[in-house]
C-alpha positions in Angstrom: 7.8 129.9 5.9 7.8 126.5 3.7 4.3 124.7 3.8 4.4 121.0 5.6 4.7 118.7 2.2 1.3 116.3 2.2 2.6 112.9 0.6 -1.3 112.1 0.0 -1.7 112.1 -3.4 -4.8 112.1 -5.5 -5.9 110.6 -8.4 -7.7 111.7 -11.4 -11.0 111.3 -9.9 -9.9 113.3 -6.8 -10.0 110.6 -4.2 -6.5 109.8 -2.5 -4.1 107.4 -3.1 -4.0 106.1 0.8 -7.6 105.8 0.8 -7.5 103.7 -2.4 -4.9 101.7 -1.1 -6.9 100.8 2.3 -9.7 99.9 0.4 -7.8 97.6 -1.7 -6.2 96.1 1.4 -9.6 95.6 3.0 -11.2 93.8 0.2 -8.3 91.4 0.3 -8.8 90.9 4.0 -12.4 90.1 3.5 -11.6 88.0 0.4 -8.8 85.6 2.0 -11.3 85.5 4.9 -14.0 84.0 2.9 -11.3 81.9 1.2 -10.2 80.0 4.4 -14.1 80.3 5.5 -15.7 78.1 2.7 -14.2 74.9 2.9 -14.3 75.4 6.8 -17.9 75.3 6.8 -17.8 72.5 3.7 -16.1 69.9 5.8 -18.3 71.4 8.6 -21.5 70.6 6.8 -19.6 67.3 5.6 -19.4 66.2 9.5 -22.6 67.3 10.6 -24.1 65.0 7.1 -22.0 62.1 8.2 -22.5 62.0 12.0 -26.3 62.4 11.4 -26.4 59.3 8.6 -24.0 57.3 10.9 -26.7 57.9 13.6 -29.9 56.5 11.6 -30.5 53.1 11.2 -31.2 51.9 7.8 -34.9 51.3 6.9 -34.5 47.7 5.9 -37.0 45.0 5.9 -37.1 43.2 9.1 -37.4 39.3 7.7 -36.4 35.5 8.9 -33.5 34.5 6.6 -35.3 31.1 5.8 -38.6 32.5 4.9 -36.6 35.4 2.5 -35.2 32.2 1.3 -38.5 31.0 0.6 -39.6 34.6 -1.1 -36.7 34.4 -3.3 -36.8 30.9 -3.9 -40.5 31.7 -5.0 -38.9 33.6 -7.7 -36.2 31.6 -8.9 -39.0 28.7 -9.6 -41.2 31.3 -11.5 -38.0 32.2 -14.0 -37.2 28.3 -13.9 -40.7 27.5 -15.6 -40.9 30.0 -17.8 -37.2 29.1 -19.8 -38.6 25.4 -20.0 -35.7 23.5 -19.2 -36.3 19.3 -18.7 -33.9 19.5 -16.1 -34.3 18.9 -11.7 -31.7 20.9 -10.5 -30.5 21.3 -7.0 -30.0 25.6 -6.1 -27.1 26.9 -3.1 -27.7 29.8 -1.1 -25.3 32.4 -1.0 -25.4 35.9 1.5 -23.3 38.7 1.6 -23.2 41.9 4.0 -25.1 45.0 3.3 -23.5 48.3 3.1 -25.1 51.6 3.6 -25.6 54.3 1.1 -24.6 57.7 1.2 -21.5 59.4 3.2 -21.7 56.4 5.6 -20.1 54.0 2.7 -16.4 55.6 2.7 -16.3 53.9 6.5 -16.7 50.9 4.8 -18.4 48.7 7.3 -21.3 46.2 6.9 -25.1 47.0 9.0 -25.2 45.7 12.0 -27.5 42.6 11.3 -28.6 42.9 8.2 -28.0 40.7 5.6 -28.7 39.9 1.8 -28.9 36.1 0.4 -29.4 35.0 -3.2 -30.2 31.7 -4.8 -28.0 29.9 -7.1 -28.2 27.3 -9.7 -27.1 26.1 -13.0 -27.9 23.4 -15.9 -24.8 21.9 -18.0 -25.8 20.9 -21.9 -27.9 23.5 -23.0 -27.2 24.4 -26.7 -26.9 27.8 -27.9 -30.8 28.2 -29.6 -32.1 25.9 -26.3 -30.7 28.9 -24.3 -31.5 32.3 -26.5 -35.4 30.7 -27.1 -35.5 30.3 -23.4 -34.3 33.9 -22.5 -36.1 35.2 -25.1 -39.5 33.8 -23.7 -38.1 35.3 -20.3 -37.6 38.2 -21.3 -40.8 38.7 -22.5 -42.8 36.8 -18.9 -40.1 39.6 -17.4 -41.6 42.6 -19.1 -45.1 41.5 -19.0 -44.6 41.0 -15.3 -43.7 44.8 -15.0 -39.6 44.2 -14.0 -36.5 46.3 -15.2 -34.5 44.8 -18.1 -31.5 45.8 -17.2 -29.4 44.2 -20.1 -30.8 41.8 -22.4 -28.4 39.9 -24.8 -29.8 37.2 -27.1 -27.1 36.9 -30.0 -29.3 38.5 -32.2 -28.6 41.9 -31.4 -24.8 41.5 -31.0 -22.1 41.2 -33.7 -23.3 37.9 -35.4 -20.7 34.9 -33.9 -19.0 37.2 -32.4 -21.7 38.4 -29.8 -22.4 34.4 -29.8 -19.1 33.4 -28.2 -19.1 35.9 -26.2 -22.8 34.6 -24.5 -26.2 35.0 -23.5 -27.5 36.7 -21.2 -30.5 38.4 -19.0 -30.6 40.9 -16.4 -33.5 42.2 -14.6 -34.7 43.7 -11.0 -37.9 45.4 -9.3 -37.9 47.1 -6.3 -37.7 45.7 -3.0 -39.9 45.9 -0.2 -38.2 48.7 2.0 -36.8 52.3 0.6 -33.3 51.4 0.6 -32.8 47.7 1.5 -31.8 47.5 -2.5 -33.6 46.1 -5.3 -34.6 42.0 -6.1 -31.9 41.3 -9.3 -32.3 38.4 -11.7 -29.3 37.2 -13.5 -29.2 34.9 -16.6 -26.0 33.5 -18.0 -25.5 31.3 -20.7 -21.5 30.8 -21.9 -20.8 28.7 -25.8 -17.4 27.7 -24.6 -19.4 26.0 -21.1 -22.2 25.5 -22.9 -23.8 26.2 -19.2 -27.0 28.2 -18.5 -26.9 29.7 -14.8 -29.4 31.7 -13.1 -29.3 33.4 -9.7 -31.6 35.6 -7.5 -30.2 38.3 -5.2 -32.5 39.6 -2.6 -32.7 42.8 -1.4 -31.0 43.6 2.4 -32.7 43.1 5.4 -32.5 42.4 8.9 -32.6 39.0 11.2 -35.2 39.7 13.9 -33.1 37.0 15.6 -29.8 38.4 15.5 -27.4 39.6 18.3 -26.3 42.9 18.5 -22.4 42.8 17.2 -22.6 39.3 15.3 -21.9 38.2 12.1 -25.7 37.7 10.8 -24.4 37.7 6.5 -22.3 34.7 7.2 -24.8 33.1 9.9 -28.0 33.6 7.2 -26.0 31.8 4.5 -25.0 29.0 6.9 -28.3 28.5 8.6 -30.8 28.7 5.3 -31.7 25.8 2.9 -32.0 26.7 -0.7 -35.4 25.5 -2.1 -35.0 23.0 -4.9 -35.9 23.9 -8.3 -38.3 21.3 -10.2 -39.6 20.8 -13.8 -42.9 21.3 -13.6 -43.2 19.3 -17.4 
């Protein structure tokens, strides 16, 4: 009488074939699992991250746009002294919205009632060593003062005529007065073929204690503020 024929093979360790075989297939199983699992639970955690950002306000400053004006314009007088120029200029105010940081900036769309103005001015005439003596002597009130130089270009330092025509220039900024509302930035221009020198203050975001929920408080701040004139003080 012929012996039933076991197809279960073994392999040279002994172990069979078939339970090979279902071991393999479970690891597969538990490794296309995990495959589909992961970026489940990444654009899980994403959501979760963005719903709870989209739900906190942002920790602004909570300031009248005229007396930030004032603040700002404070600043812009201070820089205006220290570069010496014989000049009584007349500054605009400018504001713009305020985005959020984070996962909350791909939507794309401004705080609700917060705002961020700068002060802007210029003088026409001022001749190339006029301007680089009066950045340099910035530059140096700046650092004393304990602000960021961001970028500082004063000819010297660039490619001879070259770095000339393409300008002077000054950049600085300090922190603001809230975590996140953004820092205070200076910027200094001066351009050969303008032969203009233009400054300009941004403040950092905040909000209008007077503005409605749902309005436009960047484009009412710029409208409603008066930009402080800038005097000689010689």
């Amino acid at each position: 009488m012929s012996e039933a024929k076991d197809d279960t093979s073994k392999d040279d360790t002994g172990e069979s074939t078939a339970h090979n075989r279902g071991g393999a297939l479970l690891g597969v199983g538990i490794g296309c699992g995990l495959l589909v699992a992961v970026p489940v639970l990444v654009v899980l955690g994403f959501l979760i991250t963005y719903a709870v950002q989209r739900g906190t306000p942002e920790e602004y400053e909570r300031v009248d746009p005229q007396a930030m004006m004032t603040r700002i314009g404070d600043v812009s007088q201070e820089a205006y002294d220290v570069l010496g120029f014989e000049h009584d200029i007349r500054s605009e105010a400018g504001s713009g919205f305020c985005y959020p940081d984070g996962l909350e900036s791909i939507a794309d769309e401004p705080v609700d009632g917060a705002y961020a103005l700068s002060q802007d001015w210029s003088v026409d005439g001022v001749k190339e060593s006029e301007a680089a003596s009066a950045l340099e002597r910035l530059h140096g009130h700046l650092k004393d003062e304990g602000w960021d130089i961001d970028s500082y270009e004063n000819g010297a330092d660039g490619a001879g005529a070259a770095g000339a025509a393409m300008g002077l220039e000054l950049r600085a900024s300090r922190g603001g007065p809230s975590d996140d509302g953004g820092d205070i930035r200076l910027v200094f221009d001066w351009r050969d073929y303008q032969e203009r020198f233009e400054g300009s203050v941004h403040a950092p975001c905040a909000y209008d204690p007077e503005a409605e929920p749902g309005t436009d408080a960047a484009t009412e701040a710029g409208e409603l503020v008066e930009s402080p004139d800038l005097r000689w003080a010689g």
